[in-house]
N, C-alpha and C positions, 0 to 999 in steps of 0.2 A: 784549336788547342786551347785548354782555359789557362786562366791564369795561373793559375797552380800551378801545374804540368810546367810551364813557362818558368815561374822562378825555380823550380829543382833543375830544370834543364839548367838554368845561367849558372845555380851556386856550385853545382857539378863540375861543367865546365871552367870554372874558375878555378875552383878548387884543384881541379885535376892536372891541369895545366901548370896549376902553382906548385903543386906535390909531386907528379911525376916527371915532368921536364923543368921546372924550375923557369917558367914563364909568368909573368903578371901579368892578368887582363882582366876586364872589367866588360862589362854591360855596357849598349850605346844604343838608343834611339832613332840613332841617323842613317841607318840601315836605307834609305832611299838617298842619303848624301853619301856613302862610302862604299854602295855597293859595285859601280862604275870605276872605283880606284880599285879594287882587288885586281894584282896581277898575275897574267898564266896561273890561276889556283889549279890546286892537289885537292882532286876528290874523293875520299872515301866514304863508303856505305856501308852499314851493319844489319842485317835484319834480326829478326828477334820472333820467335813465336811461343805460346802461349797465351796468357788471355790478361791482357792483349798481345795480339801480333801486329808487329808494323817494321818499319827501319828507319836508321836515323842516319844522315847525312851530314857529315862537316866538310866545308873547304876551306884554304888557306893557300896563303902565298907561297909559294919553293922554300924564300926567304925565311920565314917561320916555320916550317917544316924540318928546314938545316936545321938551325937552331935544337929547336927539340931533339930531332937525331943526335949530334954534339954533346947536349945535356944530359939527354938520357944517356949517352954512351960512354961519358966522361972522358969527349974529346974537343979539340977544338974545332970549329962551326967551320973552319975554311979548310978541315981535314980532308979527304976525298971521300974518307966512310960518310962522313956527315952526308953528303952529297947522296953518295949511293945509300942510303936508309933512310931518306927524307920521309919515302912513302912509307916503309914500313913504321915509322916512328908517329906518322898518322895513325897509322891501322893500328897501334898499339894503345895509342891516347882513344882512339872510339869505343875499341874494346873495354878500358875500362870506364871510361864515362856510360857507356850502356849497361853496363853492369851494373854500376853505382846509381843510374838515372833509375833503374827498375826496382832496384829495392829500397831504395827512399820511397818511388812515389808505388808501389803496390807492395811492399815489404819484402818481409826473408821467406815469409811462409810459402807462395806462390811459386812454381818452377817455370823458368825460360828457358829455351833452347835457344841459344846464339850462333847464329850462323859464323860465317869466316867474313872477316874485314874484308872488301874490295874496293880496286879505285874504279870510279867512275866518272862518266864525260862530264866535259865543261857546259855542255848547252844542259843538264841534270840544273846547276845553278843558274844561268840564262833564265829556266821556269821559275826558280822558286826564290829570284834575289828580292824582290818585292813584294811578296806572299807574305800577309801577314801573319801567318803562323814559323814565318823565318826568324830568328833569331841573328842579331849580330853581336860579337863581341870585339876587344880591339885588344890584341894582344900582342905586346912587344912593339908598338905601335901600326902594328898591321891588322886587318881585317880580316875577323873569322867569322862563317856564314853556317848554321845549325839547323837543319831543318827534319822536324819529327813527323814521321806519316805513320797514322795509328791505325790497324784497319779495325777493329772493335774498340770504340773509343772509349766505349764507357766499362768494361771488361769488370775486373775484379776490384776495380779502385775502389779504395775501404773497407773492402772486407778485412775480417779479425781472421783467427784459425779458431 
């Protein structure tokens, strides 16, 4: 993944996280120092076809998961809903980060088809917590794991209409 592609994914991510759950995180390097602290993560997966086609993967703690659910739902994080809509409040924050990641970095003019949010295993991040095309962010002081598979990489990027 080039660098590009890389900073929209983070400023997304950030952003997203800041706007729709009301979370702070940032960018971190040390993705080989905090990949081994993430606990029990929640995986979801989005695919995405068009040109390009790929899917993007985040994991996260339960813990930060709550949180988001709570946030978005305008409850408090030790509610039981928080609890029971951790995952979908994942699958919601992917959903639009993949929206948002694809028309930043290929625009508005180009059409994707977004599949449906799914969670997926832990050994999915096992492969990819050290892959340098992983992305880590640290959010709420926990660790979130991003990782982009593009299968046409070089697809439509920069084209005009």
């Amino acid at each position: 993944m080039d660098d590009e592609l890389k900073e929209i994914i983070e400023r997304v991510v950030v952003e997203t996280m800041r706007s729709a759950a009301y979370i702070l995180a940032e960018r971190t390097d040390e993705g080989d120092d905090i990949a081994p602290e993430i606990q029990n993560p929640i995986g979801v997966s989005l695919t995405f076809s068009g040109t390009p086609s790929g899917s993007l993967t985040l994991w996260a703690e339960p813990r930060l998961a709550r949180i988001a659910a709570a946030n978005m739902l305008g409850i408090d994080e030790e509610d039981s809903a928080a609890v029971g809509k951790q995952v979908e409040a994942l699958k919601e924050l992917l959903n639009i980060i993949v929206g948002s990641f694809l028309t930043e970095a290929y625009g508005e003019h180009l059409l994707f088809d977004l599949g449906l949010p799914q969670q997926c295993a832990m050994s999915r991040l096992e492969e990819k917590a050290n892959h340098p095309d992983t992305l880590w962010i640290v959010a709420d002081e926990s660790p979130v794991a991003i990782s982009l598979q593009l299968h046409d990489p070089g697809g439509a990027r920069g084209m005009t209409p």
